[in-house]
N, C-alpha and C positions, 0 to 999 in steps of 0.2 A: 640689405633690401628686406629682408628675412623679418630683423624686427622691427623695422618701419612699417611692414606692414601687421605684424602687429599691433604694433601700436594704434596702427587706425581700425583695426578688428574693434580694440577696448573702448575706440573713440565713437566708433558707430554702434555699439552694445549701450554705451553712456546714452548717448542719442536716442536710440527706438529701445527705450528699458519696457516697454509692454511685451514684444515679440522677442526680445534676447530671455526675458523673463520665462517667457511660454516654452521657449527651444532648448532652454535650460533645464528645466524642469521634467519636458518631457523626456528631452534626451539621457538624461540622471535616472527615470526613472524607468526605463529599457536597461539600461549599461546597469544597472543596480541587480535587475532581475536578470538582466544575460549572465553576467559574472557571479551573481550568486549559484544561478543552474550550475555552472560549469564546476565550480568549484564544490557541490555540493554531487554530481555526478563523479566526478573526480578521485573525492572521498569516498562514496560508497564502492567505485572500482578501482581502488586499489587498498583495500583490509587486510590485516596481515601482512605485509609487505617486509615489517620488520624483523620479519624470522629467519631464518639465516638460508634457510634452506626451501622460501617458499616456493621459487621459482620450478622447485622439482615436486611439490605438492600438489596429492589431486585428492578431492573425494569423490568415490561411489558411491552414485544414486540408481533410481530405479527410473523410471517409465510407465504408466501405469495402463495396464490392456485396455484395449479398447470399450469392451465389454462392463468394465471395472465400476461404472457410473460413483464414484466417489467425490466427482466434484474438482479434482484436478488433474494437472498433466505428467508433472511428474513431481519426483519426492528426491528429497535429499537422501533419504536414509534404503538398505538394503537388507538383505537377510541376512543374520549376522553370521552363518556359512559359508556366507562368500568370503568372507574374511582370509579365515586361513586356507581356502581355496585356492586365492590370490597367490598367497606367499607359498604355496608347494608348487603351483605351475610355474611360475615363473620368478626360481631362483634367482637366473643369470640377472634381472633384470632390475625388480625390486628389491630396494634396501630395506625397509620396513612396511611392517602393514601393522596398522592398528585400529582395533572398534572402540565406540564409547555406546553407554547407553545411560541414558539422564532416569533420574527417581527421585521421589524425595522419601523423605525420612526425620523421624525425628530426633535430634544430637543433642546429648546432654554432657555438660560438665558437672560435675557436683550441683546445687540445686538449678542451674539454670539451664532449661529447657528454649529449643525455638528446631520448629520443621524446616531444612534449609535445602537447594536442591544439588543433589552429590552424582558426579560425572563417576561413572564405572568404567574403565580406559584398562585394556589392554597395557603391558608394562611398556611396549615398542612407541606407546604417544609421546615417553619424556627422550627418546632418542631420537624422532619427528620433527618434536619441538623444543628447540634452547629456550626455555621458562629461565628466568634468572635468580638462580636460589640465595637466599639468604643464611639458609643454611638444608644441609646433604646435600644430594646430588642427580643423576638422571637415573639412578637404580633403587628409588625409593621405590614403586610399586614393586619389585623383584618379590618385595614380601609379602605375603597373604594379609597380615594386619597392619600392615603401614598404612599409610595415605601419607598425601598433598596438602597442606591447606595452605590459603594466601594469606600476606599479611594483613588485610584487613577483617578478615576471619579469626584471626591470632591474637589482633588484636582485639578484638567485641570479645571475646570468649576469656581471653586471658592479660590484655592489659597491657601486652607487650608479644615481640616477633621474635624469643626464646622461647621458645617452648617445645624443641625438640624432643620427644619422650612424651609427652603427654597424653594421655586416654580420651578418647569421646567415646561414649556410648550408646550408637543405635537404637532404635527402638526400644529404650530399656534391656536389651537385650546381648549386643554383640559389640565388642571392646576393639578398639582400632587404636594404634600408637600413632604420633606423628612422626613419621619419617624424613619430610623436608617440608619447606618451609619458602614458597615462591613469593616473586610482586605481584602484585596486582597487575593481571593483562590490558595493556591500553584500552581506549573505549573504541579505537578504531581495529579490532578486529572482531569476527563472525564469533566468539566465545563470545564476547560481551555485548554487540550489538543486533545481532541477530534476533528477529522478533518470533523466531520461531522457541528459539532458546529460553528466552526470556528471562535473560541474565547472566552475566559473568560465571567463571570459574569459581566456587567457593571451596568446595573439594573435591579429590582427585583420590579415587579407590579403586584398587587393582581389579580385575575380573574375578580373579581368586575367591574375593571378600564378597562378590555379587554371588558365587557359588556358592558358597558357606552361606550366605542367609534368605536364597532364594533357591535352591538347588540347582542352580545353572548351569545346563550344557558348557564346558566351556569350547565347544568345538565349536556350537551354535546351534541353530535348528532353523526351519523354513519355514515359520509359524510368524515372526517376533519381526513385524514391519513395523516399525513405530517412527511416524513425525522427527525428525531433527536427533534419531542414534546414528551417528555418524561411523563410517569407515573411510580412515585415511592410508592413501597410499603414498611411501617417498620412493622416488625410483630413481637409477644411477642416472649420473652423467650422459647424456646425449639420448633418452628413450623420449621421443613426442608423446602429444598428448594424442594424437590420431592412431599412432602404432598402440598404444596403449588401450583403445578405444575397441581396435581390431580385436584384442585377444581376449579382450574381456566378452566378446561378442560371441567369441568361440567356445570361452570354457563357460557360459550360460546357457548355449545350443548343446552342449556333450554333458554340463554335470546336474545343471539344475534339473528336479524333479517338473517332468511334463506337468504336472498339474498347476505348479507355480507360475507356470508360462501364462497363466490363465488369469491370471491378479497384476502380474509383472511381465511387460513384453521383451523388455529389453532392460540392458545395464546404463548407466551417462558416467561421463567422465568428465569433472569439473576442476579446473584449476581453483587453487585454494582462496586466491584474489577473489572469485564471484561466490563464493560460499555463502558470504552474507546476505546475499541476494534470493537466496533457496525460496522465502515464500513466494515470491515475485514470480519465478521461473513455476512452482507448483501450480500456482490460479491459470497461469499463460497469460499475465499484465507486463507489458514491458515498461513496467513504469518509470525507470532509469531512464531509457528511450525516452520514454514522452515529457517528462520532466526536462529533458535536453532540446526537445524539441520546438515545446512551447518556448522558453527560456529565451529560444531565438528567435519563432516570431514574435514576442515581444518587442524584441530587438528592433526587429524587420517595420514594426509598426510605429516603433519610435521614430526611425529614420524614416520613413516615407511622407512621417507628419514634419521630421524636420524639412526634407527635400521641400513638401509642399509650402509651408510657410517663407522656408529662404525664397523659393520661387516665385511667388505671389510680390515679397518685399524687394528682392534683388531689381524687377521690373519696376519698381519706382526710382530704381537710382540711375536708370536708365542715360539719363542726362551728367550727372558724372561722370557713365561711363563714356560719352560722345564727347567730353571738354577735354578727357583725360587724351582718349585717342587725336583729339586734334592738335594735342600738344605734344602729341609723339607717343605717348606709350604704346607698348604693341601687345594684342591679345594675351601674348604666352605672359605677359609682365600682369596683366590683369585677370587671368586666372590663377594666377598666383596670387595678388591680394585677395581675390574671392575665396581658394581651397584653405589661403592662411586662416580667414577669418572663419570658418566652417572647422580648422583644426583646433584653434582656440577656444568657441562653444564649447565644441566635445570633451579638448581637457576641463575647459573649467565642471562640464556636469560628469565626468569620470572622477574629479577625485571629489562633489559631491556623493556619486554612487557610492566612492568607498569609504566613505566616511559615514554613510547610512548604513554598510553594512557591519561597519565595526560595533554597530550599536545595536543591529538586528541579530548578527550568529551569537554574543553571548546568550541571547534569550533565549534562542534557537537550541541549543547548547544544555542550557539548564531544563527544557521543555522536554528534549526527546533524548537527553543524555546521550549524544555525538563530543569530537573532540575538534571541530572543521573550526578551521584558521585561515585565515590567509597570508600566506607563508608569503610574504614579500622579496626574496631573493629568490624564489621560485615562479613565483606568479608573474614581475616584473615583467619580465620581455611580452607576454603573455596580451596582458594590460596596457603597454604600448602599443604593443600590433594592433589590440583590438582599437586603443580611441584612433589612431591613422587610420585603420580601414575605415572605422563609420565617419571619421572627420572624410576623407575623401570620396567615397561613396555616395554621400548623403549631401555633399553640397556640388559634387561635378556635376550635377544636371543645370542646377542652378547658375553656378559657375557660367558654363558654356552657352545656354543659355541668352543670358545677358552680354557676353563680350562678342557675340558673335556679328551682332548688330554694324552696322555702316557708321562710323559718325555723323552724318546726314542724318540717318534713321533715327541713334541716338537723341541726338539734340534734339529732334522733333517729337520725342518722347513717344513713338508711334509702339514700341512693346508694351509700354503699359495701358495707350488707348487702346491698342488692335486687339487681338483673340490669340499672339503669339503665348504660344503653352497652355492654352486654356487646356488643350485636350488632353495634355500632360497630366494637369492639377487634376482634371477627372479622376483619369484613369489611377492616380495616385490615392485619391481620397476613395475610391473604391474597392483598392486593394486593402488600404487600411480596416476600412468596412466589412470588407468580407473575412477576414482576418479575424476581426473584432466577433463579428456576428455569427461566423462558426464556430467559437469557441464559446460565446454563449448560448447558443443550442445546442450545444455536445452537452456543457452544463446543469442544462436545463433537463434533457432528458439523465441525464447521471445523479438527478437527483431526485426526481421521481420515481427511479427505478431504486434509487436507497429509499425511498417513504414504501414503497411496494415492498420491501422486506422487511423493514421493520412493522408495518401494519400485516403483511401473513405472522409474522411471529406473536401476534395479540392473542393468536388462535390458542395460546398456553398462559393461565393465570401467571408471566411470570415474576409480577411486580408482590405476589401473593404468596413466590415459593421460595424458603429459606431454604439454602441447601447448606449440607454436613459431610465433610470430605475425609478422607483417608481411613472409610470405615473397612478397608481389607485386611488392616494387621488385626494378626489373630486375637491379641488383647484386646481389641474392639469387638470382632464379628462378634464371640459367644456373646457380648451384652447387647444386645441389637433387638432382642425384645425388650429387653427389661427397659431400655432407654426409649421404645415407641410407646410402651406401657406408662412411663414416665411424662414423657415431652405429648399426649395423648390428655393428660391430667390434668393439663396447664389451661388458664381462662379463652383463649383467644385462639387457642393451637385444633384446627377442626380436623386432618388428618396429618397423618406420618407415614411415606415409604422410604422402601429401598432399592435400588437399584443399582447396573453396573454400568447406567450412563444416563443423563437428563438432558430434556431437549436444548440444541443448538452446540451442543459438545461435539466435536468433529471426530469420532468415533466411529469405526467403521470397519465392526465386527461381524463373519458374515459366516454363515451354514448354505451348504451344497445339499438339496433335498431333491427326490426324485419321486413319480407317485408307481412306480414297481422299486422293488429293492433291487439294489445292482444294478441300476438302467443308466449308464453313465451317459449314452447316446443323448437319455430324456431330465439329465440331470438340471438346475437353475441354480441360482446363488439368492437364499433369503439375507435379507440383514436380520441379526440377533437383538435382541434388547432384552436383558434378560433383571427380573422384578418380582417385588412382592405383590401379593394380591392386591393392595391399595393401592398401587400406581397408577388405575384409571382413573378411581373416584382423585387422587391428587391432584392430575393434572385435566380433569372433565372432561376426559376420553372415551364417549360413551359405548357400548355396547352397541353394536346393531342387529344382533342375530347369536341366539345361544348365551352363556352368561361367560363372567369372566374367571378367573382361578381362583382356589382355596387353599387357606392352609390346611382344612380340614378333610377335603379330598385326596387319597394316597395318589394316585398317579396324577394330581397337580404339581404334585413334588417331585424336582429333578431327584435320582438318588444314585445312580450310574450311569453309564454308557449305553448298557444294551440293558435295553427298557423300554416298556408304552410308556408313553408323556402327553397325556393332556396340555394343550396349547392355545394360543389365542393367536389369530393369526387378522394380518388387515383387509380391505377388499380390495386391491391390488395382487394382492399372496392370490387370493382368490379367482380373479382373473387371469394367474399366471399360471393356476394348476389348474384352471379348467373347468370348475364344478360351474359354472353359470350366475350363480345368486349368492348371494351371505346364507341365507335362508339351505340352500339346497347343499352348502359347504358343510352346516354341522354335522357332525360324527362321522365324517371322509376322513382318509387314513392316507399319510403321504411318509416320506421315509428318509434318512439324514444318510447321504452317502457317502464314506470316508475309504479310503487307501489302506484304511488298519480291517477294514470288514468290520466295523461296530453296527450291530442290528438295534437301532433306534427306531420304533416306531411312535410317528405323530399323532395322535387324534384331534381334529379340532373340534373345541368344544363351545368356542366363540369367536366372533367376527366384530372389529372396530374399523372405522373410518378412516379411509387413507391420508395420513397426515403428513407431511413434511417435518419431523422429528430432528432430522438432523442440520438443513435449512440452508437460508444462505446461498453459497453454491451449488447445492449437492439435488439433486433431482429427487421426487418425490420415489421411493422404493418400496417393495414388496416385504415387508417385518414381519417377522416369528417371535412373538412373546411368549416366555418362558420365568417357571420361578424356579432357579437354582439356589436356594440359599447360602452356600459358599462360595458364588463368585460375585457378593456387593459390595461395592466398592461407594455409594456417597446416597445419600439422604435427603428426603424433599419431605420440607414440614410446610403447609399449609395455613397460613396466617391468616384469620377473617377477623376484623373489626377492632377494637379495642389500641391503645397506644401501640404502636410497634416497635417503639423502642425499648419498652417496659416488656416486651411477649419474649426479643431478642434477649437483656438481661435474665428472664428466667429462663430462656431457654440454654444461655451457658451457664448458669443457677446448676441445672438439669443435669448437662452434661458432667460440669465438676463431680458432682455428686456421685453419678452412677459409672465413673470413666475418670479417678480422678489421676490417673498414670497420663494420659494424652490431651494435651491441649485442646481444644475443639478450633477448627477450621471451618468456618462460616463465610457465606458472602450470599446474595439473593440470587435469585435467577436472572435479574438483568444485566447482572454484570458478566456472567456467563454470556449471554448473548452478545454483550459488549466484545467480550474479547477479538471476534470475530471483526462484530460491525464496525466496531472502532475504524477499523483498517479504511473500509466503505467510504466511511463519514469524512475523515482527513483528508483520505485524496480528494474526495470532492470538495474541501474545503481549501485544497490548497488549486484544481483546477478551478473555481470560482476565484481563488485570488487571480490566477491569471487571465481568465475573462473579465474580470471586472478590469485591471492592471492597463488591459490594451484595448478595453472601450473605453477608460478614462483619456488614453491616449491620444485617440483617436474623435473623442470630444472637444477634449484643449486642443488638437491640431485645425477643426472646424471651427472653434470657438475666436481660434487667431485671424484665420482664412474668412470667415465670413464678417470679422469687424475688418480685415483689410482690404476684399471686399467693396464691401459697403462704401465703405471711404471713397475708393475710388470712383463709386458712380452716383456720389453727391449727386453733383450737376445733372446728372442726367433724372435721378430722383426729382429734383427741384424743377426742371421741367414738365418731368406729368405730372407733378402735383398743380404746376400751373394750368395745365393742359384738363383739371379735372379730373385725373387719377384719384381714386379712394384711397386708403391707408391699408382696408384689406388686400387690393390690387396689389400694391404696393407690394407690401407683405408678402402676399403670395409670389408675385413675380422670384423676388430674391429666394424665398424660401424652395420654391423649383428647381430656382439654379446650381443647388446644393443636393436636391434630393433625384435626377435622374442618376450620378453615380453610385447612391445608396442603393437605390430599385435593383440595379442591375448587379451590384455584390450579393446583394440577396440570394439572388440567383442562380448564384455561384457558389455562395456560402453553406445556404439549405441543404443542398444535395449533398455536399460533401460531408455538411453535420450528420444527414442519415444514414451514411457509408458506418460512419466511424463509429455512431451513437447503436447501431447495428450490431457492431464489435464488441460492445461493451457489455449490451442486453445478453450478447449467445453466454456469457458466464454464467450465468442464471436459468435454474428450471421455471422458477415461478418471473415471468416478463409482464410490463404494462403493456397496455393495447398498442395500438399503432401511434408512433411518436410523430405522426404530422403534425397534428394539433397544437403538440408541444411546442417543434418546428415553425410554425406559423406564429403561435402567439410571442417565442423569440426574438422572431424577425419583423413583428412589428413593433413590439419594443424598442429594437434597435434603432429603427424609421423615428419613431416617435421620439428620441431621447436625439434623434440628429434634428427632427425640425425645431424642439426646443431649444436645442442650442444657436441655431441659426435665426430662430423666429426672434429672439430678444433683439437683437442688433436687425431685423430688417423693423421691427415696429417703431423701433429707437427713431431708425432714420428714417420711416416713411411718413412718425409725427412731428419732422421738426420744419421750420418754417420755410417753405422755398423760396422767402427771399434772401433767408442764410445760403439755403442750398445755392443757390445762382450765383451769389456773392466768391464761394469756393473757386480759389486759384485767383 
């Protein structure tokens, strides 16, 4: 019976090849994007997996105070004191603890030079982690000069994966042997995928070696929070991740320093599996979630357009179904050829889905360097479940539907004259709609509110500003005039600073200042930015009150601790210390309050415009500008007129020249901005693929519905054309018939886009106005893109001739 009916599923697809075409299609193209979500969800939660001992891995993160305004929630990375904090409290418990903290540097082999980025790990990371060596073993960091390197590092540098013994050389400076010699870390785990990281494993250097060329605590200190330096923890046999949660809770409240509590509130405790997840959980987007979410109302929109078209079509067979019943078959016999023939659909556009996707993840793959497969002895049972659920789900309404009918009833075709299901088809074609039409107003405002941060970022020449990086090794800083003196000389080059961050760098270095000395009561947190006197004319930061720094004036210049320091502070600083005006701020005195008693006194001696410097997320803040000249770290050259590609050439011309030990590190300022907005722009690019995805859906399912339809009320058509109906009438009538379901998704759909669209804007200090407008002009879109679809088939049928019409049937 099974494949008899079959067979008439393939016989009736042959038959109505317009509508199997349409159910096909759409339905392939739900199952396409369900099972991509899942399987691309899938992938990002479970990274790591492969390590022997993930299951008992966690790292510690932080939490960031309330107070903190930095723009996120919480951070992956901790003070790197908690470290060995960890591992003396709680012997019994913990197997290992290990820190990493990320730098780069520049590594040389005999002439060949490249800055590459080098993991500084604690020795306890290679007993952590089984890395699979090629050659030593898991006690290569045990040595102060060993290192890690992987094979494709061994390879670029030396041609081959023997090279055990061999020297790299630091910054021209400090000799490292290789001690072992790893593979390469899959692409699915948080080392390599991770976009906080941003990039694989290339070497692995003890802590030791981080002391020896930075003088590093190696106990740690309570200073040194940085983005993506990891501490992992491996803990025994049978300790949870919640009991572990507990005691980290306790030795934060007993050992950390009170004033840390004030940056960091609390400790997280993450299983190694969501690690690579860290930027996601930092912003507070749950974008795994929503990626999983939408994936299925896709789904949800594929199938409601399938239910709706089976339903509309199944009503014309109405009369099969009443010859059938009169010749004996019994309902349960004919929803069984109905669910058969709805199961059949589904496989056939399931393993069109999967055949779309086997040609979409390698692109996927090479685009964003993932490793997602679909593991078919995995996936299998997966992929069956799912085509029987949407094959059964999506045709039982239809199914039941039509059999449920009388044979009397049947034969007399009274389900497809009468109004049986109309309210159904509504209510169907509305959910689709609102489905559809939320998700392009969420769109809509998510992407306005990305033009809203890229256009506040205009506020900074930064298509104008070439920047020059890793100017803190000390073979750089002394040449730091002589190379502004230089790159200053060039035809096109109008100014040159320096600085220890440019704007949109997520940096977020901060001073405690109080306006009496010691007033901790009346203490604030400024952010730092700390610059050479040209950083305003650079970036067209103008003065509003008093002037800005010299090199020429002695207390413009940082030169110790305890010191007056002339300062530039913004009008926010200004409004947060009190003085009323820019104007009324110059030459007030406020005071830098630290736990060591360092007597720093401020003077301001100018006031600049409150700018959003750091951007993006991060709320507009209170900055203290300062010129310390040993702690610059990257360079902004100002480019006016002339070739830019020719001012670039001379300006690494320049740099050879005057610096010819270190490679120069360039890229513009927009691509700095990019790094950030990138992230912005993709998702929105990939929520627009799913809004568009499921109102294409949700088009082709009206587009089928309103030619099938149409069909059906020929006759009745041809009638009031007889009767002196107009063509617009016409028109109009069908096209109403279609658009009170839309009206009323709207209705449903707006409100709920402004819920979410709500959600998305609180990320953001700088928001667009009120997103109704946005909201509205969506949902008329929407309306509009459904009467078009409908309107061609009611015009079709309301000019053609009613003596055709009459003729029908």
């Amino acid at each position: 019976m099974f494949w008899n009916n079959v067979k008439v599923a393939i016989r009736n697809l042959r038959k109505n090849k317009l509508f199997a075409l349409i159910n096909i299609i759409g339905l392939s193209i739900g199952l396409s994007i369900y099972v991509f979500g899942g399987l691309l969800v899938k992938y990002e939660r479970t990274h790591d997996m492969f390590f022997e001992n993930a299951s008992r891995i966690y790292t510690v993160g932080s939490t960031a105070a309330p107070g903190l305004n930095v723009g996120i929630d919480k951070i992956n990375a901790t003070f790197s004191a908690v470290g060995p904090i960890i591992e003396t409290e709680l012997p019994q418990d913990v197997a290992a603890v290990a820190r990493t903290i990320q730098s780069e540097y520049l590594i040389s082999v005999g002439r060949e030079s490249f800055y590459e980025g080098i993991l500084f790990a604690d020795p306890a990371l290679l007993d952590i982690f089984d890395f699979r060596y090629l050659h030593g073993d898991a006690t290569a960091l045990r040595d102060p000069s060993g290192l890690v390197i992987t094979a494709s590092m061994a390879e670029k540098y030396f041609g081959s994966t023997d090279v055990a013994g061999e020297v790299f050389t630091f910054d021209n400076e400090f000799d490292f042997h290789v001690a072992a010699v790893i593979e390469d870390v899959p692409l699915n785990s948080h080392f390599a995928s991770s976009i906080i990281n941003d990039g694989t494993i290339t070497f692995l250097v003890p802590m030791q070696g981080f002391n020896r060329m930075r003088d590093w605590d190696l106990a740690g200190d309570w200073n040194n929070l940085s983005v993506g330096n990891m501490t992992y923890v491996l803990v025994n046999e049978g300790v949870e991740q919640t009991w572990l949660a507990e005691r980290l809770d306790d030795i934060y409240a007993r050992l950390v320093p009170e004033d840390q509590h004030e940056v960091i509130s609390s400790l997280t405790v993450t299983p190694l599996v969501e690690a690579n997840l860290a930027v996601w959980d930092m912003i507070g987007m749950p974008v795994v979630a929503v990626v999983s979410l939408l994936s299925l109302l896709v789904l949800v929109v594929a199938c409601v357009n399938y239910t709706n078209l089976a339903t509309a079509q199944s009503l014309g067979r109405s009369r099969e179904v009443g010859m059938r019943k009169t010749m004996g078959a019994s309902q349960r016999q004919l929803l069984g050829q109905f669910l058969v023939e709805s199961l059949v659909i589904t496989a056939i556009a399931m393993i069109v889905a999967i055949a779309v996707l086997e040609l979409i993840i390698p692109l996927l793959n090479n685009a964003a360097n993932k490793a997602l497969e679909i593991d078919y002895l995995e996936t299998l049972p997966w992929l069956v479940v799912t085509t029987v659920a949407v094959g059964l789900l999506a045709g039982a309404y239809p199914a039941w539907l039509i059999t449920r009918a009388t044979p009397i009833e049947a034969l007399r075709d009274s389900a497809r004259k009468g109004k049986k299901g109309s309210r159904m088809r509504a209510l169907m074609i509305g959910v689709q709609f609102a489905i559809s039409a939320f998700m392009l107003a969420v769109v809509s405002i998510v992407y306005m509110q990305n033009e809203k941060v890229k256009e506040s970022s205009f506020v900074f020449p930064r298509s104008e500003i070439y920047t020059l990086g890793r100017l803190g090794v000390e073979g750089v800083q002394e040449r730091l005039d002589t190379l502004k003196y230089e790159l200053e000389a060039l035809p096109n080059v109008d100014t040159v600073s320096f600085s220890w961050q440019v704007p949109y760098e997520q940096n977020n270095s901060t001073r405690s200042v109080t306006l009496q000395p010691g007033d901790e009561a009346g203490r604030m947190n400024f952010h730092l930015l700390n610059m050479t006197p040209d950083f305003f004319t650079t970036y067209d930061i103008p003065v509003v009150a008093g002037r800005g720094l010299s090199r020429d004036i002695a207390n413009d210049v940082s030169k110790d601790e305890d010191e007056t320091l002339n300062v530039v502070i913004n009008e926010l600083a200004v409004e947060k210390l009190g003085f009323g005006s820019a104007e009324a701020a110059i030459n007030q005195r406020f005071y830098l309050f630290t736990d060591e008693g360092i007597n720093t006194e401020y003077i301001i001696v100018g006031v600049v415009p409150t700018q959003n410097i750091v951007g993006l997320f991060n709320e507009v803040k209170p900055f203290l500008f300062i010129y310390d000249p040993d702690t610059l770290r990257i360079g902004s050259v100002r480019i006016t007129g002339g070739n830019m590609m020719d001012t670039i050439a001379g300006i690494e011309a320049t740099w050879d020249r005057v610096i010819p030990e270190y490679p120069m590190q360039g890229r513009f300022l927009d691509d700095v901005f990019d790094d950030v907005y990138n992230i912005l722009k993709y998702m929105n690019a990939a929520l627009a693929g799913f809004a568009f995805i499921a109102l294409a859906l949700a088009l082709i399912g009206l587009f089928g519905l309103a030619a099938f339809m149409a069909a059906q009320r020929t006759k009745e058509i041809g009638m009031r054309k007889v009767l002196g109906a107009s063509t617009s009438q016409i028109a109009r009538l069908l096209v109403w018939q279609f658009s009170k379901p839309v009206l009323w998704a709207l209705a449903v759909a707006l409100p709920a886009a402004y819920f979410a669209a709500n959600l998305y804007l609180n990320f953001f200090a700088e928001r667009i106005g009120s997103p109704v407008l946005i909201l509205v002009v969506a949902g008329a879109l929407a309306v509009m893109l459904a009467w078009a679809t409908v309107a061609g088939h009611a015009i079709r049928i309301a000019r053609a001739n009613p003596v055709i019409a009459l003729r029908y049937e």
